[in-house]
N, C-alpha and C positions, 0 to 999 in steps of 0.2 A: 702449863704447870699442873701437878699434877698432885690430888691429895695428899697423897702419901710425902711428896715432899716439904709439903704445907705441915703435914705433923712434926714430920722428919727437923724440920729449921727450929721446931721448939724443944725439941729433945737435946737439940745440943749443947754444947756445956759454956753457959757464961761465967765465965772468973772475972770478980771485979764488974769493971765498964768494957769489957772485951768480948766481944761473943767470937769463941773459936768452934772452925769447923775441924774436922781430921779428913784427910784423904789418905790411903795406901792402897798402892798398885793389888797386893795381893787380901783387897777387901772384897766383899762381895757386891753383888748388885743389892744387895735385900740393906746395906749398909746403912747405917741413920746420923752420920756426922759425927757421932763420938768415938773416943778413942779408944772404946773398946769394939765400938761397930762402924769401923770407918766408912766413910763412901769409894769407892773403888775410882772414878775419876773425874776428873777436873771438872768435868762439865755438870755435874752432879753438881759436887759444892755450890758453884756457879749458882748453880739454881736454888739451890737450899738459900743461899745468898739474900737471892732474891725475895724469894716467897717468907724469907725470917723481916722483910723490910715489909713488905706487903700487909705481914701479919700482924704489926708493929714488936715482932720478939725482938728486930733488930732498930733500936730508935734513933732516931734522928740524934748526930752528936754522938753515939755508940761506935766506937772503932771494933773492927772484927777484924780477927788472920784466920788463914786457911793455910794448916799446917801441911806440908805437903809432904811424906814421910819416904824413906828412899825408895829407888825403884821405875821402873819405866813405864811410863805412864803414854799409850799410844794414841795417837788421835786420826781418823779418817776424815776430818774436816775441818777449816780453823776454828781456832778457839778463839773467839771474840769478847774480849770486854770492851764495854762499852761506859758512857756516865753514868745508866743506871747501875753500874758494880765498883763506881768508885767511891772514896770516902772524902773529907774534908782536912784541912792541914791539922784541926785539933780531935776530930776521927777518922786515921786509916784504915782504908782495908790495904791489910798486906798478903800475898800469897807467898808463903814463907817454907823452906825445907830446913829441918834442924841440923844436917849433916850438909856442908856445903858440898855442892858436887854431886850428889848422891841419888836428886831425883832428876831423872832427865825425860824429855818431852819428845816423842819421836813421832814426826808426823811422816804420811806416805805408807809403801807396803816395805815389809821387810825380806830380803829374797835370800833363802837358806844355802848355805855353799854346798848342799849335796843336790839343788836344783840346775847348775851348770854342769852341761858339760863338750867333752872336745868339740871344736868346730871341725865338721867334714864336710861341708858344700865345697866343692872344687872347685867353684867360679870365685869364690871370695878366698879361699888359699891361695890361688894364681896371685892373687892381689897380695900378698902379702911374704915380707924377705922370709926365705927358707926357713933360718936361724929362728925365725917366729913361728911358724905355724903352727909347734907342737904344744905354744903355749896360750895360746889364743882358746878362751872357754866361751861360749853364749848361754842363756838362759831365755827360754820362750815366756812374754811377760801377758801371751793370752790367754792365760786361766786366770794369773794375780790381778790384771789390772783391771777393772769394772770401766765398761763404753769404751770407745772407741778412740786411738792416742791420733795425737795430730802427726803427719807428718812429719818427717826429721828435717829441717832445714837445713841445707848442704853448704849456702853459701850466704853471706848478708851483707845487706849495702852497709859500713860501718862497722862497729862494735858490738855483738848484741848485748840485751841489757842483762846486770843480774837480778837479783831479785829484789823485791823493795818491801818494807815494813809498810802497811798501811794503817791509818790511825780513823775509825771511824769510814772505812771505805777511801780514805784519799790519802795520796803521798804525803811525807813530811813538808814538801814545799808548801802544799795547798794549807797547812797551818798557820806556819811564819805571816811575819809582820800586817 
């Protein structure tokens, strides 16, 4: 954590017993959690969050939201909350957008449609019905992707799995009962 966010968490604007933060996509890095200088993304707030508890701006019994304002908001790693970013039944923290729909969270890289284009390797057209081949586009993902991707898996004993929400590093099961 880092000073500036340690300033940043008291500049923000308390109404009431609420301490709100602002986020919007098109804020800057230099941002300080208010609504006229929002923080630019999630993970920021996050931290402002934090360091406003630390500093005691944010107290014990104080419910906070972090406004999340429209707009796309990109993440290159998960975004973990954890207990220290939760609140209590009679203070929330809520992470809230005022336009429903409107702020969405896109994690991974984003691949531009003028990044593909026609397939021409002749060994993988053979493979494929006539009436396809002209329509078949690739996109080479060695410049986007950072390290090295695992092998494709071709075939699996079963079902493979889809993805799973984890809460604290462990599946929903390892919660339950």
């Amino acid at each position: 954590m880092t000073a500036g966010l340690s300033a940043a968490a008291e500049v923000v604007s308390s109404v009431g017993a609420e301490l709100t933060i602002h986020v919007a996509a098109a804020g800057t890095a230099t941002g300080d959690g208010t609504m006229q200088r929002p923080y630019q993304t999630l993970v920021r707030a996050r931290e402002a969050l934090r360091a406003a508890r630390q500093a005691g701006t944010l107290r014990p019994g104080q419910a906070a939201t972090v406004r999340v304002d429209a707009g796309v908001y990109p993440l290159d790693s998960s975004f973990a909350l954890t207990t220290e970013d939760s609140g209590t039944a009679g203070a929330e923290v809520v992470y809230r957008a005022p336009q429903r729909g409107q702020a969405r969270i896109r994690g991974g890289i984003t691949l531009a449609a003028a990044s593909f284009a026609v397939l021409t390797d002749p060994v993988l057209l053979a493979r494929l019905e006539p009436a396809a081949r002209d329509k078949v586009r690739v996109c080479s993902l060695t410049t986007r992707v950072p390290g090295v991707l695992e092998p494709f898996k071709t075939a699996y004993r079963g079902t493979p799995t889809g993805p799973w929400l984890y809460l604290n590093g462990q599946p929903p099961d390892a919660h339950s009962g």
